[in-house]
MOPAC internal coordinates of N, CA, C and O (Angstrom, degrees):
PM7 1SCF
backbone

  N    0.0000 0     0.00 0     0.00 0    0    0    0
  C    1.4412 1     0.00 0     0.00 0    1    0    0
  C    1.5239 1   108.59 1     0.00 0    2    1    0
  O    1.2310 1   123.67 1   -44.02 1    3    2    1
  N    1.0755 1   110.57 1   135.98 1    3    2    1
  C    1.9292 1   114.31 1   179.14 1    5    3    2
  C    1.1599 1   116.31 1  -100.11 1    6    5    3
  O    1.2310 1   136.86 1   -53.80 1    7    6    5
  N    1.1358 1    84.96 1   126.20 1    7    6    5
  C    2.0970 1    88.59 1   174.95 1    9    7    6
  C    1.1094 1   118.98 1   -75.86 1   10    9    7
  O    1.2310 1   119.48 1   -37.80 1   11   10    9
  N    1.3131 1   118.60 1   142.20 1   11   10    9
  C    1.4332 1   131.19 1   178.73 1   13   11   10
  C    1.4734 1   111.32 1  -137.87 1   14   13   11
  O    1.2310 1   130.06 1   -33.11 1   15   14   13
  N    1.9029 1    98.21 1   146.89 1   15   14   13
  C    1.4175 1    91.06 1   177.85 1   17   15   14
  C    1.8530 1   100.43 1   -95.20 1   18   17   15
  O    1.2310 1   124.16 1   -25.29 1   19   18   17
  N    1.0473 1   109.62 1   154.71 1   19   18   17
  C    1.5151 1   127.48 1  -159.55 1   21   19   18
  C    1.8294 1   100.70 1   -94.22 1   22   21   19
  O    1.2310 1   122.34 1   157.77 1   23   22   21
  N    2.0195 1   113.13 1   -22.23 1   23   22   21
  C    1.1320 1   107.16 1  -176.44 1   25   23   22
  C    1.9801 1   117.19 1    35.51 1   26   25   23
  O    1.2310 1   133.82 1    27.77 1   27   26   25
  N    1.4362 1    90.89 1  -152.23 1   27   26   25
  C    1.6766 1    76.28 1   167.40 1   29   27   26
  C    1.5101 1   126.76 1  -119.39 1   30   29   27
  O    1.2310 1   127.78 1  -105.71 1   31   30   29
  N    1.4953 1   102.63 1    74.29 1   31   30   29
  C    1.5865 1   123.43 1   157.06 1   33   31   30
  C    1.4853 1   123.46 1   -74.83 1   34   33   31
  O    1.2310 1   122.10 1   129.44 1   35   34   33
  N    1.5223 1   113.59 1   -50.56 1   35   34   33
  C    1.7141 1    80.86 1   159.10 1   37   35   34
  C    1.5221 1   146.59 1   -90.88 1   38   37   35
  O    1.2310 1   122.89 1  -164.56 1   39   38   37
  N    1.5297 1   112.06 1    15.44 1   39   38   37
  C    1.3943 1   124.70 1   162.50 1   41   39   38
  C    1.3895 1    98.46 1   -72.78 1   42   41   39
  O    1.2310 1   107.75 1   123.13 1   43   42   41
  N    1.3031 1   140.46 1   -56.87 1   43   42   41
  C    1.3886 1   130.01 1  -167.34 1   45   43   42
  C    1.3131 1   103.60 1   -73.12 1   46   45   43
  O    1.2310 1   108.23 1   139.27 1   47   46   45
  N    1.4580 1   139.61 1   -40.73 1   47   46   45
  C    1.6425 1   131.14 1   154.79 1   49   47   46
  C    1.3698 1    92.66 1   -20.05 1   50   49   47
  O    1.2310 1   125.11 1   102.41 1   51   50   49
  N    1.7752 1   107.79 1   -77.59 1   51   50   49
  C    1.9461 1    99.66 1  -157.99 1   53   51   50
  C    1.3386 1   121.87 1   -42.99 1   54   53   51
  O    1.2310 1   119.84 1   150.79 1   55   54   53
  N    1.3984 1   117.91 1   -29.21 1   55   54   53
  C    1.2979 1   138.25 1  -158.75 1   57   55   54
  C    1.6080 1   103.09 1   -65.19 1   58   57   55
  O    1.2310 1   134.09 1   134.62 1   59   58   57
  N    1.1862 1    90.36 1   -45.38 1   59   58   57
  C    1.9634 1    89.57 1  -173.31 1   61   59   58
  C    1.7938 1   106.55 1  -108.82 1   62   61   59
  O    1.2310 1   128.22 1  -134.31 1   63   62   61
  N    1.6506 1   101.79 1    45.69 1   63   62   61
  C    1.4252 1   118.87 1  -173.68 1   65   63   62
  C    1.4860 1    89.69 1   -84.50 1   66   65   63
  O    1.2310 1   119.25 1   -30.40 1   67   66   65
  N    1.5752 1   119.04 1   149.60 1   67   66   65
  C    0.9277 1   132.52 1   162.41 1   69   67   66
  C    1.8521 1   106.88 1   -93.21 1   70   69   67
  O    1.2310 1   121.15 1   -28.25 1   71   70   69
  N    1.3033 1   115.40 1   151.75 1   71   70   69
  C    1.2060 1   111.24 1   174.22 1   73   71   70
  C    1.3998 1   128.54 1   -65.06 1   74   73   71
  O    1.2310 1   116.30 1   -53.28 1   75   74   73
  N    1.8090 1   124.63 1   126.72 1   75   74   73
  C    1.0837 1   133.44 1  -149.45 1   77   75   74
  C    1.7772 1   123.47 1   -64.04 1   78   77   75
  O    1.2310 1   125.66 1   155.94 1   79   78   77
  N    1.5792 1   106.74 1   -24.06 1   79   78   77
  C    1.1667 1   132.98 1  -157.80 1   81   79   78
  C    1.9834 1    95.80 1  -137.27 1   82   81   79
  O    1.2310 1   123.91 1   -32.86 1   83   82   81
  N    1.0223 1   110.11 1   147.14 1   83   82   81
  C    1.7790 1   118.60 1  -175.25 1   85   83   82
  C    1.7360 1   103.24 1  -115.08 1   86   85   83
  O    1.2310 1   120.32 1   -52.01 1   87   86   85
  N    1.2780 1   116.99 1   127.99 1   87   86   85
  C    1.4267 1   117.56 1   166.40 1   89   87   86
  C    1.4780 1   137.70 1   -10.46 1   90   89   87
  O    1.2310 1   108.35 1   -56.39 1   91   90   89
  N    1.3394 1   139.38 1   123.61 1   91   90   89
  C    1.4801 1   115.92 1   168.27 1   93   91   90
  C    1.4211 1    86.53 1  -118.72 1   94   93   91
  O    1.2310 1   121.72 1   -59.59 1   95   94   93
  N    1.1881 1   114.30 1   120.41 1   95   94   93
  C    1.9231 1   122.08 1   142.22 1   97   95   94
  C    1.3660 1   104.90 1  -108.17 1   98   97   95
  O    1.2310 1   137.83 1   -31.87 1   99   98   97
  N    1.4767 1    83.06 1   148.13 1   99   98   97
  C    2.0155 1   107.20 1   166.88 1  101   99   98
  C    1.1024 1   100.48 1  -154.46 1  102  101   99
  O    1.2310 1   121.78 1    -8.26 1  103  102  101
  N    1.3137 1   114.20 1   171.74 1  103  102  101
  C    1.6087 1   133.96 1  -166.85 1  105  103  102
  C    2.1527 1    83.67 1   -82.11 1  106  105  103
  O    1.2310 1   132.39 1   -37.27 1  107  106  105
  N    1.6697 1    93.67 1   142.73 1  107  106  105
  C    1.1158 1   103.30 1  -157.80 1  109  107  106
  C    1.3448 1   162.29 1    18.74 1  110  109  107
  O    1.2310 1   135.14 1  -120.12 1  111  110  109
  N    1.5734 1    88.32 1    59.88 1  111  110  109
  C    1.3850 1   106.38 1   168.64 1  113  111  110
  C    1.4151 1   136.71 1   -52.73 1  114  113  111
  O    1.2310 1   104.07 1   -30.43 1  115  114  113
  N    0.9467 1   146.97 1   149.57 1  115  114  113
  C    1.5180 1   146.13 1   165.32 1  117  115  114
  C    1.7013 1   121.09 1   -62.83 1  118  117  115
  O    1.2310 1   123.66 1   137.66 1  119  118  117
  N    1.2265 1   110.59 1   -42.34 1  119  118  117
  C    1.2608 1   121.58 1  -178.16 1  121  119  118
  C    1.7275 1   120.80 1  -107.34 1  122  121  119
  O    1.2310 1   125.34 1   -37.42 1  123  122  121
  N    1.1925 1   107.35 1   142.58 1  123  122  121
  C    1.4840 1   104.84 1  -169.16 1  125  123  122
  C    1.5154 1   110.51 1   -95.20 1  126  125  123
  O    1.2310 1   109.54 1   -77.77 1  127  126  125
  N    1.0836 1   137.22 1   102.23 1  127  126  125
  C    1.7894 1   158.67 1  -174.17 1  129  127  126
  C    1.6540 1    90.72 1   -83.64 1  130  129  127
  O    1.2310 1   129.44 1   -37.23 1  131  130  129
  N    1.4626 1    99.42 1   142.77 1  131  130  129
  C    1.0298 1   138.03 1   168.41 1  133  131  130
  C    1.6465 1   140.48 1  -164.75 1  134  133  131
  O    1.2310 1   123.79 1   -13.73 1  135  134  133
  N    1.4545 1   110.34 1   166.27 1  135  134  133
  C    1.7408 1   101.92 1   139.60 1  137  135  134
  C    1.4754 1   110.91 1  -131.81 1  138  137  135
  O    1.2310 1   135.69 1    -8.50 1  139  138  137
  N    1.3560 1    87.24 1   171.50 1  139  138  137
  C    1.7291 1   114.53 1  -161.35 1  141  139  138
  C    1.9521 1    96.76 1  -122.80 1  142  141  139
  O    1.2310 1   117.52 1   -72.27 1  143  142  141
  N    1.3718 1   122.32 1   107.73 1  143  142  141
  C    1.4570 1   125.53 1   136.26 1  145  143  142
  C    1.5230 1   114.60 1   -30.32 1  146  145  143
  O    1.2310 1   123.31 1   -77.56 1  147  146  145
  N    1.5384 1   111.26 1   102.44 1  147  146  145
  C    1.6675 1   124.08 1  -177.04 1  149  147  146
  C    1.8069 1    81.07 1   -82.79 1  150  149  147
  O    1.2310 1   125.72 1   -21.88 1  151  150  149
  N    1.2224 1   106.61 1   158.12 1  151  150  149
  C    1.6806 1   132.24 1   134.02 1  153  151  150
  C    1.4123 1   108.64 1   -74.32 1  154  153  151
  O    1.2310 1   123.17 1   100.03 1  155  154  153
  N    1.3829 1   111.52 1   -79.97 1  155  154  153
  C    1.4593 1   123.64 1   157.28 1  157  155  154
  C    1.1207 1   108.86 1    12.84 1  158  157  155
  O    1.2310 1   125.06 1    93.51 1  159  158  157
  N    1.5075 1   107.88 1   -86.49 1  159  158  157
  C    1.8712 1   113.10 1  -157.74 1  161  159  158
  C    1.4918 1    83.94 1  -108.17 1  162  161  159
  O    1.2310 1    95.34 1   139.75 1  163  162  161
  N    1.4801 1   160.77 1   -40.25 1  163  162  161
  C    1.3303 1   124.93 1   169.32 1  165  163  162
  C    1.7661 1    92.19 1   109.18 1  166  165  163
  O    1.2310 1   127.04 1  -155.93 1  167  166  165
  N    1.3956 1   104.06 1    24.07 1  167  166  165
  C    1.8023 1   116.57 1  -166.81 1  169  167  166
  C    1.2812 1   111.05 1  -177.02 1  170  169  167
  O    1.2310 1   121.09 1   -22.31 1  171  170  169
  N    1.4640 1   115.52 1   157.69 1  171  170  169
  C    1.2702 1   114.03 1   167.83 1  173  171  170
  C    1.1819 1   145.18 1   -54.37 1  174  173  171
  O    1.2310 1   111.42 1   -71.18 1  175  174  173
  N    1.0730 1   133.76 1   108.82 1  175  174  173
  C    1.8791 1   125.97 1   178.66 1  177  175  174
  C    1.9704 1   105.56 1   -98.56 1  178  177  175
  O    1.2310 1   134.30 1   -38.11 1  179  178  177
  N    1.0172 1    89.95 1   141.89 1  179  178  177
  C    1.5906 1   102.70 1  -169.07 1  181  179  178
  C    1.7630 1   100.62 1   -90.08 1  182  181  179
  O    1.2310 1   122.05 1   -22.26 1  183  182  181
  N    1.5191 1   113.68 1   157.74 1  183  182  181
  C    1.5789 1   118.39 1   165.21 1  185  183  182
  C    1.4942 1    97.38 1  -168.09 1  186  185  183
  O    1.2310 1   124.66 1   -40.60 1  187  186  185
  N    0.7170 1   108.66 1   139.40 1  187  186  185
  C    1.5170 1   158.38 1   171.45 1  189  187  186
  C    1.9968 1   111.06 1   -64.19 1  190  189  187
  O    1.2310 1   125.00 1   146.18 1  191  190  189
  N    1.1194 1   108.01 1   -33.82 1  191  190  189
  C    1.8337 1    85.65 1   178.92 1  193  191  190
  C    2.1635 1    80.74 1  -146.82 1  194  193  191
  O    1.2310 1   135.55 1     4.56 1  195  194  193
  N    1.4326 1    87.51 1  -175.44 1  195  194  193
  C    1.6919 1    99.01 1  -164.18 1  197  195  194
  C    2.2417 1    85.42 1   -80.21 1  198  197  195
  O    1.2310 1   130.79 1   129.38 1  199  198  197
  N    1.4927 1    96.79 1   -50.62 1  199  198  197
  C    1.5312 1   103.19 1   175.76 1  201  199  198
  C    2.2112 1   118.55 1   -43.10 1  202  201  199
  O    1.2310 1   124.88 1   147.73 1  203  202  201
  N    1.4108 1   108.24 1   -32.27 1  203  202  201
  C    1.4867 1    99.86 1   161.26 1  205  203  202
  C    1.5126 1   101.62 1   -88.64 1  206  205  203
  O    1.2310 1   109.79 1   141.49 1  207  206  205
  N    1.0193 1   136.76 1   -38.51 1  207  206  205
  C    1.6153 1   118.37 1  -175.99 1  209  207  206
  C    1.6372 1   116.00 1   -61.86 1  210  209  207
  O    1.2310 1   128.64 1   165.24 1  211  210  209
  N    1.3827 1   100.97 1   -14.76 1  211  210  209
  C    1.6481 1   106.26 1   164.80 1  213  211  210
  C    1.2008 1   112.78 1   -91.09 1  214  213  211
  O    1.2310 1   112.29 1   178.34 1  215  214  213
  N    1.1564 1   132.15 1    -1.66 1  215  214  213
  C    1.8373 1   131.12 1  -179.93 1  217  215  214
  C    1.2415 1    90.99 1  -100.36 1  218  217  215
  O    1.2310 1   112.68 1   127.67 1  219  218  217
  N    1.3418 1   131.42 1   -52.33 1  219  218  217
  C    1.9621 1   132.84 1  -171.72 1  221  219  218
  C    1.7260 1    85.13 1   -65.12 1  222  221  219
  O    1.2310 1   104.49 1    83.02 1  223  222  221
  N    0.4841 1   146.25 1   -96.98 1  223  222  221
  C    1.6507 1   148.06 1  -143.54 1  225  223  222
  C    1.8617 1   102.99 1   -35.76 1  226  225  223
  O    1.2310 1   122.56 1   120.03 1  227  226  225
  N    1.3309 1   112.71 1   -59.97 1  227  226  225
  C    1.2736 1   127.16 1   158.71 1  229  227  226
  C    1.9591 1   106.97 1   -38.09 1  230  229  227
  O    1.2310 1   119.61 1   117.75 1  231  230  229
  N    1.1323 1   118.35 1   -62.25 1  231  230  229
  C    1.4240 1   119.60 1   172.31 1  233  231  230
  C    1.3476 1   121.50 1   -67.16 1  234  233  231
  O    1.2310 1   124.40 1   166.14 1  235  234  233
  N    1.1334 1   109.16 1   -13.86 1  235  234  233
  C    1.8484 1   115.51 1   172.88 1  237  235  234
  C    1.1545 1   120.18 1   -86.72 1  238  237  235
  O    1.2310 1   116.24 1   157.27 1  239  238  237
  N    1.5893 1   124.76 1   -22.73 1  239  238  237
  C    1.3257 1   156.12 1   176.56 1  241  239  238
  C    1.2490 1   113.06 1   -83.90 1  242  241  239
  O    1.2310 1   119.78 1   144.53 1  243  242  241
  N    1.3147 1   118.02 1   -35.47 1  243  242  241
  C    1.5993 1   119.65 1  -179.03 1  245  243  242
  C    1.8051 1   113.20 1   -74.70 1  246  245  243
  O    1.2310 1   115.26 1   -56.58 1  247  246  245
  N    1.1174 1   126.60 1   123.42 1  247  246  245
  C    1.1964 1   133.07 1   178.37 1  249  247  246
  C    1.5349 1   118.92 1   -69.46 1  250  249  247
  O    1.2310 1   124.38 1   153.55 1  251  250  249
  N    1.1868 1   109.19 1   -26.45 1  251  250  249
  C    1.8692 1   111.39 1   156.52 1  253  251  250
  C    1.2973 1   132.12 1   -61.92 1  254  253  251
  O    1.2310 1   125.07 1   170.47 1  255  254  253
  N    1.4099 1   107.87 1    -9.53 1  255  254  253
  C    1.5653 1   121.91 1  -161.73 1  257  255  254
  C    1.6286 1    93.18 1  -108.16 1  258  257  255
  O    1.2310 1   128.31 1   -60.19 1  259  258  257
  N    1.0409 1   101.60 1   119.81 1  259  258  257
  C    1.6696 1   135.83 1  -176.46 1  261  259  258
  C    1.7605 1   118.24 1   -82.32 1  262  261  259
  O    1.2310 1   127.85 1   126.90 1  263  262  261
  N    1.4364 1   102.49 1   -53.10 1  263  262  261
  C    1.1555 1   136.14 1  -171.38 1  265  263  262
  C    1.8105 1   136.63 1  -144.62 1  266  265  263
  O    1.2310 1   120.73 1   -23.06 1  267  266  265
  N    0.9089 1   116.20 1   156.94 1  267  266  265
  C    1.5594 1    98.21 1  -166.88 1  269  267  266
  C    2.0200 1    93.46 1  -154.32 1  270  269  267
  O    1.2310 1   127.02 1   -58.02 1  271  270  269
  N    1.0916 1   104.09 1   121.98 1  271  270  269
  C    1.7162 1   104.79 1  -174.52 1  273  271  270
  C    1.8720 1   108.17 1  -134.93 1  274  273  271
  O    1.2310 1   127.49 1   -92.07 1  275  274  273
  N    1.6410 1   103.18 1    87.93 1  275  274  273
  C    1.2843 1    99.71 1   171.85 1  277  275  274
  C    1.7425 1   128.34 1   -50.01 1  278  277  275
  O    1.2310 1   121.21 1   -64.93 1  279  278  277
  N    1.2907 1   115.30 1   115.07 1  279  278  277
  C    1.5067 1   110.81 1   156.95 1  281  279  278
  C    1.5988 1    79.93 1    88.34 1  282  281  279
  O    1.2310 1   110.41 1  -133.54 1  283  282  281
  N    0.7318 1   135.63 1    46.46 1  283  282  281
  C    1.3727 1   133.99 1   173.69 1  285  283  282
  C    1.7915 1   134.66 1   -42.47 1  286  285  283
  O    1.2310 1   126.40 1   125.32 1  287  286  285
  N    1.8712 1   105.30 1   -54.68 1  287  286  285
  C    0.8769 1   119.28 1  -166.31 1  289  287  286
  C    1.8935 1   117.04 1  -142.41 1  290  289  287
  O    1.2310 1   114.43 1   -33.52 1  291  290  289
  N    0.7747 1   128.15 1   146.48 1  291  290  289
  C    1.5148 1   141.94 1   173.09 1  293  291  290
  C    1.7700 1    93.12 1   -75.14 1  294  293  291
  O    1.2310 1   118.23 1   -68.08 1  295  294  293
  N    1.4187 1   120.98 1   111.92 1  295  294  293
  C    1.6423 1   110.32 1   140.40 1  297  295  294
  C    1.4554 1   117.11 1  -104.37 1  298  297  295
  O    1.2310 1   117.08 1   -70.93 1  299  298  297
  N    1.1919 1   123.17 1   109.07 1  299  298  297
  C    1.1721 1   117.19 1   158.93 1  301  299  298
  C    1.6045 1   124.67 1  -113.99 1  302  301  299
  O    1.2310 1   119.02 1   -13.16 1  303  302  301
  N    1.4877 1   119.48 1   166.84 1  303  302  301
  C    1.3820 1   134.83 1  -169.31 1  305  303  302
  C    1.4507 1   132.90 1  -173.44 1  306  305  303
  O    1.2310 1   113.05 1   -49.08 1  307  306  305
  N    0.9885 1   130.74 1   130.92 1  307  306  305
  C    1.7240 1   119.69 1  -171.67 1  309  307  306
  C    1.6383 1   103.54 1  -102.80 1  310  309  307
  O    1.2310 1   128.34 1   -45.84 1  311  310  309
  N    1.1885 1   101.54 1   134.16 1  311  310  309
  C    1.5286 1   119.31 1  -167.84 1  313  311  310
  C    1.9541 1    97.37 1  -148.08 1  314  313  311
  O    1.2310 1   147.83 1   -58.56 1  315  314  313
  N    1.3221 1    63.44 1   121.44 1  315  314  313
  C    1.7223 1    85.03 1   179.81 1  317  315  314
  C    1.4902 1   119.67 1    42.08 1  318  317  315
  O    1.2310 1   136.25 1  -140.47 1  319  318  317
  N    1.4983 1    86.14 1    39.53 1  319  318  317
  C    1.9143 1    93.30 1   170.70 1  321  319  318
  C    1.1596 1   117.00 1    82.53 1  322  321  319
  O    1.2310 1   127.39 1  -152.64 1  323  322  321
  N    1.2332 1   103.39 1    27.36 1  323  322  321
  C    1.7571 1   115.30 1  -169.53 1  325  323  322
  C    1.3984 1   115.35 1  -135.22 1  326  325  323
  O    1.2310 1   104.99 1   -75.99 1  327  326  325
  N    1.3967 1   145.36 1   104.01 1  327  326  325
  C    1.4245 1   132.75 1  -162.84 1  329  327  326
  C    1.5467 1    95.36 1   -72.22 1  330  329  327
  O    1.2310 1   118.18 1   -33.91 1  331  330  329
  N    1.1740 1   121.08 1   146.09 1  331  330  329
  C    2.0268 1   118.09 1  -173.16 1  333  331  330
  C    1.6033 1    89.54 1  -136.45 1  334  333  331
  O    1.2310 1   119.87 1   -34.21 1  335  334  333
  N    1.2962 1   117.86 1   145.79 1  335  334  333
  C    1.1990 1   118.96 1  -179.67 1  337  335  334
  C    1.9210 1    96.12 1  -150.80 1  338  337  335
  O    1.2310 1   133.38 1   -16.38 1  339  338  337
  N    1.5446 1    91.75 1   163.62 1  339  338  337
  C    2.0676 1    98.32 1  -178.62 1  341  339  338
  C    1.1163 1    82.22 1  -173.48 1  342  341  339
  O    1.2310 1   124.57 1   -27.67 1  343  342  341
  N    2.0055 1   108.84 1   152.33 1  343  342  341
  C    0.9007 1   130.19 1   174.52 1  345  343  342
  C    1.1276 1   111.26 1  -137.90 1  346  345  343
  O    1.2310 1   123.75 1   -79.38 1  347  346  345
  N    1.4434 1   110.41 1   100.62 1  347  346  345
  C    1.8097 1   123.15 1  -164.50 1  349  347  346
  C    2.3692 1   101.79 1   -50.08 1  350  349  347
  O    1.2310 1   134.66 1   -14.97 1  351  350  349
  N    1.1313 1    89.24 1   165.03 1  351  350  349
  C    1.4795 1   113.56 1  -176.60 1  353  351  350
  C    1.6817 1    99.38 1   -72.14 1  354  353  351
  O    1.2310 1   118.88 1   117.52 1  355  354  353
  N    1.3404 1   119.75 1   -62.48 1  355  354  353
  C    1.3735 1   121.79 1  -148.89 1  357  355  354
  C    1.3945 1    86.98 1  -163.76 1  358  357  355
  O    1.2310 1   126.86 1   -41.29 1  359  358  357
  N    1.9094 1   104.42 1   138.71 1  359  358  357
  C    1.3183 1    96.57 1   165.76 1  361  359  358
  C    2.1753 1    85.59 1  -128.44 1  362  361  359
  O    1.2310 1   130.07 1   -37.60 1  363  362  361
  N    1.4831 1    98.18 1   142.40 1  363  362  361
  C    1.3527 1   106.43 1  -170.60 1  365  363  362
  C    1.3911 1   112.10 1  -121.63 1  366  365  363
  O    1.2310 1   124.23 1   -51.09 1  367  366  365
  N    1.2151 1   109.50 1   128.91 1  367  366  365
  C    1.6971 1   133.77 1  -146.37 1  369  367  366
  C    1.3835 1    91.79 1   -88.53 1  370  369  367
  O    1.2310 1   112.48 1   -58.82 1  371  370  369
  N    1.1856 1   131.81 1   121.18 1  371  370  369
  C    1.6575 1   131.35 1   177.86 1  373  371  370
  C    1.5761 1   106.20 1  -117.43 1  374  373  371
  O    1.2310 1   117.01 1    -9.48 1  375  374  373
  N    1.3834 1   123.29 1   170.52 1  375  374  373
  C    1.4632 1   142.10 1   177.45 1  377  375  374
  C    1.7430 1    89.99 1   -61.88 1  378  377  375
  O    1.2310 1   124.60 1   131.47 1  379  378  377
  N    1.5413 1   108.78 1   -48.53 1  379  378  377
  C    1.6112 1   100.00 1  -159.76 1  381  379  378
  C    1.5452 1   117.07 1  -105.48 1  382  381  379
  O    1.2310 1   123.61 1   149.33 1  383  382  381
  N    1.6159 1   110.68 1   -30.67 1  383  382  381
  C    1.3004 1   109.95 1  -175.41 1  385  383  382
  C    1.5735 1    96.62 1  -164.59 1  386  385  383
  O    1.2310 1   128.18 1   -57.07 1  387  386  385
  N    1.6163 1   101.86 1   122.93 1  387  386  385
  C    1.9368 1   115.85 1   151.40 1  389  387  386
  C    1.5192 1   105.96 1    -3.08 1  390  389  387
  O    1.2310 1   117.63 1   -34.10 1  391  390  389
  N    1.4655 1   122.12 1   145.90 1  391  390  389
  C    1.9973 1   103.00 1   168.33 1  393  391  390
  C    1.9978 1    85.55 1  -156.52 1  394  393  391
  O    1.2310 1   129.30 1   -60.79 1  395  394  393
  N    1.1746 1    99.69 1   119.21 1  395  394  393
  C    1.9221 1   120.22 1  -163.10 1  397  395  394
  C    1.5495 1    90.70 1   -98.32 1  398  397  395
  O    1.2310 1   121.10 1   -63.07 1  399  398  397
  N    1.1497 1   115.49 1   116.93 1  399  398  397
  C    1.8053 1   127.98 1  -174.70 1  401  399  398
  C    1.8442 1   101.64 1  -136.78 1  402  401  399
  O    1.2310 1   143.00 1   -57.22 1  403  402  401
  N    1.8416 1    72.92 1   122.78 1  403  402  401
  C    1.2392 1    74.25 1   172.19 1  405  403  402
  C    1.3595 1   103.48 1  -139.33 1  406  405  403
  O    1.2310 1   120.36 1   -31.32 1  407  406  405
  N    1.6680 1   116.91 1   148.68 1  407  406  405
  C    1.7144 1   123.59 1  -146.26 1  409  407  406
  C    1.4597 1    95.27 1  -111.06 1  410  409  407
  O    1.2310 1   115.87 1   -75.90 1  411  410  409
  N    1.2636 1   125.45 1   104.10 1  411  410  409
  C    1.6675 1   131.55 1   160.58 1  413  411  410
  C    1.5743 1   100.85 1   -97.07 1  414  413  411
  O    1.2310 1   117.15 1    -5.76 1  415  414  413
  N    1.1877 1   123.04 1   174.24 1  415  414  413
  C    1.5822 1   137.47 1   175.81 1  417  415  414
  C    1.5473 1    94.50 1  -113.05 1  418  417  415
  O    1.2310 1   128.90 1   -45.15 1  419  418  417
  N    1.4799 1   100.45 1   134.85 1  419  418  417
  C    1.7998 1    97.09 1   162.11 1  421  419  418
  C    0.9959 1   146.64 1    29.88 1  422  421  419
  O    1.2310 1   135.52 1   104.00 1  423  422  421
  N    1.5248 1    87.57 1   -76.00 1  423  422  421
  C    2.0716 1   111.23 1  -136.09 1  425  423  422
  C    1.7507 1    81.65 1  -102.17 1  426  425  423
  O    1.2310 1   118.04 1   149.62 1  427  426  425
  N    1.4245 1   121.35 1   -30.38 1  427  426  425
  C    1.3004 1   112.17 1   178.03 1  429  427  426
  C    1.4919 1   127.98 1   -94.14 1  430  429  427
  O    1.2310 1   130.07 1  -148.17 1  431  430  429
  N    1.2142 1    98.19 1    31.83 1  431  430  429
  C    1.6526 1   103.36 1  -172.29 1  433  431  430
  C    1.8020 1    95.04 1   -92.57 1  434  433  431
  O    1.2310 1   119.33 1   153.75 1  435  434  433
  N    1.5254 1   118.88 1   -26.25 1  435  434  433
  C    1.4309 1   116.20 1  -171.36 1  437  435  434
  C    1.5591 1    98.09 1   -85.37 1  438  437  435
  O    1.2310 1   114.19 1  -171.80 1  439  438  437
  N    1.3057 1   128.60 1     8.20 1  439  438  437
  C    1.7993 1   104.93 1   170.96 1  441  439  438
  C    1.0539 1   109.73 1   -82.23 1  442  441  439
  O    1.2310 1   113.56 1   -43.91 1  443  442  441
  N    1.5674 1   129.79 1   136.09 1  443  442  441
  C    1.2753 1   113.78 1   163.45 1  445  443  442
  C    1.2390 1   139.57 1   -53.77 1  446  445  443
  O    1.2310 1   109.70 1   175.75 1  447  446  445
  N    1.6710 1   136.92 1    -4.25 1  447  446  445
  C    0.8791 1   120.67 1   171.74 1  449  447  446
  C    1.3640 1   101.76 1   -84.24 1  450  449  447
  O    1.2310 1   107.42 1   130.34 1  451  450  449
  N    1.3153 1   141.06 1   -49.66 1  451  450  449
  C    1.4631 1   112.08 1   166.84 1  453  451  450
  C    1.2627 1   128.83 1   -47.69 1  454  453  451
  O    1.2310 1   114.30 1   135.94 1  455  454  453
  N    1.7573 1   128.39 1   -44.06 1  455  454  453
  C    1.3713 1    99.24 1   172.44 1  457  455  454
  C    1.6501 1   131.55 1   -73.75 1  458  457  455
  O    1.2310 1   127.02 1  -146.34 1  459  458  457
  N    0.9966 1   104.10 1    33.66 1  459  458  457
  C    2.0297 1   113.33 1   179.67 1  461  459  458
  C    1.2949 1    77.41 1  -102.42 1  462  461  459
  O    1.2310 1   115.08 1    92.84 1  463  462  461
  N    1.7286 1   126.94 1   -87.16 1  463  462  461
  C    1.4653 1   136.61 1   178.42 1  465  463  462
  C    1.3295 1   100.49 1    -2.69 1  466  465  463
  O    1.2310 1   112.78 1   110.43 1  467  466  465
  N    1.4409 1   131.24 1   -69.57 1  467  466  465
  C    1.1111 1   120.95 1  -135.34 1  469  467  466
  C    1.7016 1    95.45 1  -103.70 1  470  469  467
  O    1.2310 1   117.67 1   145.08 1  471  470  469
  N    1.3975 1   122.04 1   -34.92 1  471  470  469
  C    1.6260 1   104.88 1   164.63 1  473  471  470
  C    1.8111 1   127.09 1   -62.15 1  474  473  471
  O    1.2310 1   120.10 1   180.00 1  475  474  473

């Protein structure tokens, strides 16, 4: 088997990631789904509540931001006998380093299942 350095081949994989998870709308939903026209990427990027369409807009605006890939990636892992899985919001392509954002509101940062998610 040959070694290779990977440099950054799988950031540009992520780059032309399709989103990991597909829309659900129904008649009265809670959350407001959409897409958003990037500058950025020159295409649509999808979000899920009005609170990520305010983090992408903020990331579309930022001049460090290269790239922008909704729903990017599958993490999964078994921890303590438990298969655990998350699928970050946005992963945003920078000059210096990948940056994995993911958009909670506030008041839900104290449930524990987000703070496991997020440690």
């Amino acid at each position: 088997m040959e070694d290779r350095d990977w440099g950054t081949a799988p950031v540009e994989l992520l780059q032309s990631a399709h989103p990991w998870r597909t829309f659900r709308w129904y008649r009265g939903q809670k959350h407001y789904s959409g897409t958003y026209w990037s500058a950025t990427m020159r295409d649509h990027v999808i979000y899920e509540s009005r609170l990520e369409l305010s983090r992408l807009l903020f990331a579309d605006f930022d001049p460090s931001v290269r790239g922008i890939v909704a729903q990017p990636f599958l993490l999964k892992t078994v921890l303590e006998g438990k298969v655990r899985r998350h699928i970050p919001d946005y992963l945003l392509l920078t000059g210096q380093v990948p940056v994995v954002v993911d958009v909670k509101p506030l008041h839900r940062l104290s449930k524990p299942e987000v703070t496991f998610a997020f440690d």
